[in-house]
N, C-alpha and C positions, 0 to 999 in steps of 0.2 A: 576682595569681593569677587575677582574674577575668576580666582582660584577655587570658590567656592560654590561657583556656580554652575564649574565646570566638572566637580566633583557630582552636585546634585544631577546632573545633565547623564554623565557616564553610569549615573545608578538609573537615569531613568527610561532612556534611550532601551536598554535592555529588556526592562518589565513593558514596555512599550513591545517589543518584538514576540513577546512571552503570548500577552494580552492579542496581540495581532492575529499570531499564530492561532492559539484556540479556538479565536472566534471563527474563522477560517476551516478549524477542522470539524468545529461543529456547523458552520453551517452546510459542510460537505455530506455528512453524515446520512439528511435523507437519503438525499440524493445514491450514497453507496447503497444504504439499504433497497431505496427502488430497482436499483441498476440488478442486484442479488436477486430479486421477486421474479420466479420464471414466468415467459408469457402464457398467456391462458394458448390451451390447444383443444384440438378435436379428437376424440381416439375413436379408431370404428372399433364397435364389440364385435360387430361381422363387416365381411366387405360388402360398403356401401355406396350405391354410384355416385356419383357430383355432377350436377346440372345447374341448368346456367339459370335456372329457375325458382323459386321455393314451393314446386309442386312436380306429382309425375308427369304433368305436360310438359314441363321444361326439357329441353335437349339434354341428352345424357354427353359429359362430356369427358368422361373417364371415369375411374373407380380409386378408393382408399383400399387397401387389404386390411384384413382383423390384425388388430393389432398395432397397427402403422396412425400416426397424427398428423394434423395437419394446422399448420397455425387459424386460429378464430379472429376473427375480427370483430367480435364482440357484438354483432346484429343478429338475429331472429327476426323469423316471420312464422305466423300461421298458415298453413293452406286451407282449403276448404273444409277438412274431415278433422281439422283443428289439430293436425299434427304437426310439431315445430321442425323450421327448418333451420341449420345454422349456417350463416357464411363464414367462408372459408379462403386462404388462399390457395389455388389448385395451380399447377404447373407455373405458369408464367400471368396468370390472370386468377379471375376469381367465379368461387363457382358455392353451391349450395346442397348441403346433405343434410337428409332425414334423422332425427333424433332415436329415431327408431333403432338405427342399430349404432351410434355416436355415443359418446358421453364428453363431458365439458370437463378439462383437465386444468388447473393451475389457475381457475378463474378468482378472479378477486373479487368479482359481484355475481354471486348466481342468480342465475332469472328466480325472479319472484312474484306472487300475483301481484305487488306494489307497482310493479315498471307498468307503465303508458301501456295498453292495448292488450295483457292479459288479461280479458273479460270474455262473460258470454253475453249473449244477448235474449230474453226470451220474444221466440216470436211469435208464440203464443205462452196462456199461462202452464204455468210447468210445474209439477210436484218436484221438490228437493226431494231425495231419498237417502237413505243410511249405506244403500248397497247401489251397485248397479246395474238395477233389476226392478223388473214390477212387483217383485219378492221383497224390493224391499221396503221398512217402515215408513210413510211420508214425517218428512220433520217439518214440512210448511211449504209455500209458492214463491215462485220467482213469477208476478205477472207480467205479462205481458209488457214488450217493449221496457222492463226494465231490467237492469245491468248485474252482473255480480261476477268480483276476482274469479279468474278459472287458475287454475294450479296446473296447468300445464300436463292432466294425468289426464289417462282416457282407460277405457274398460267398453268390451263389447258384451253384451249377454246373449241368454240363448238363441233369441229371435234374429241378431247377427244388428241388431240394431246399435249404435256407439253412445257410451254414455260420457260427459265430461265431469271431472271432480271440481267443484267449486269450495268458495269461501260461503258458509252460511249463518247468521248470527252467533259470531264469534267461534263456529264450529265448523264442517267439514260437510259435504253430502254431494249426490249424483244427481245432476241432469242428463233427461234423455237429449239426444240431436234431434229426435223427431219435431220437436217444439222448442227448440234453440239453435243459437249457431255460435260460433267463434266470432271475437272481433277483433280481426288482426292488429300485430303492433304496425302502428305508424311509420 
């Protein structure tokens, strides 16, 4: 019996190391694929300064050249004129550039109007529009004191006034700034 048990043993012991192993390399597996996944970065489309702020008030405290990235840290802000800012890590510390001339490189969540604090606010009541212009069709109101997704787009028209692109009953339209604001993310 003992010779036989010791036989079963020697066959099992092995499918045991088999079994061990696999599990092993699959549960590694995420994990290799995440490690593969490059980080999200900043690329300036022009050179754009970095300040320790998320607005032109902020201290300028160097520049990216066109071309050149910078690792993201995956936060945004709005400023006042509801143009996003991204942080970044800049020399030995951390600093914040205009979208304006950036784009988001290797991100695995792009901002969307779903995230926390892309909205507008009406601060007074505002016609939606098709265009961003008083040219263009009204599609309906954002009243006053109430909220709707902004898309992070902006558009000035003739008058030099800024218009924000929002979400509007399941479709797409411009608010003017003169009767709304930005409500920064959190």
């Amino acid at each position: 019996m003992k010779q036989h048990n010791e036989k079963v043993l020697s066959k099992v012991l092995p499918l045991r190391r088999i079994i061990s192993i696999a599990l092993i390399v699959f549960a590694l597996m995420p994990l290799a694929a995440y490690a593969a996944d490059p980080a999200p970065t900043i690329k300036a489309t022009d050179s754009v300064n970095v300040r320790d702020k998320a607005n032109l008030n902020g201290k300028v405290l160097g520049s990216v050249s066109k071309g050149k990235t910078a690792p993201y840290l995956g936060e945004y802000a709005a400023d006042e004129r509801g143009v996003i800012w991204y942080k970044i890590t800049f020399k030995d510390g951390i600093g914040w550039v205009s979208s304006k001339f950036t784009e988001i490189e290797n991100a695995v969540k792009p901002i969307t109007p779903s995230m926390p604090g892309n909205s507008i606010k009406a601060t007074e009541s505002v016609n939606v529009r098709d265009k961003a212009s008083l040219n263009g069709k009204v599609l309906g109101i954002v009243s006053k004191g109430q909220t709707a997704p902004y898309l992070v787009e902006q558009a000035t028209d003739e008058r030099g006034v800024v218009w924000y692109k929002i979400v509007f009953k399941d479709d797409t339209g411009w608010v003017s700034s003169k009767y709304s604001e930005v409500i920064p993310p959190k």
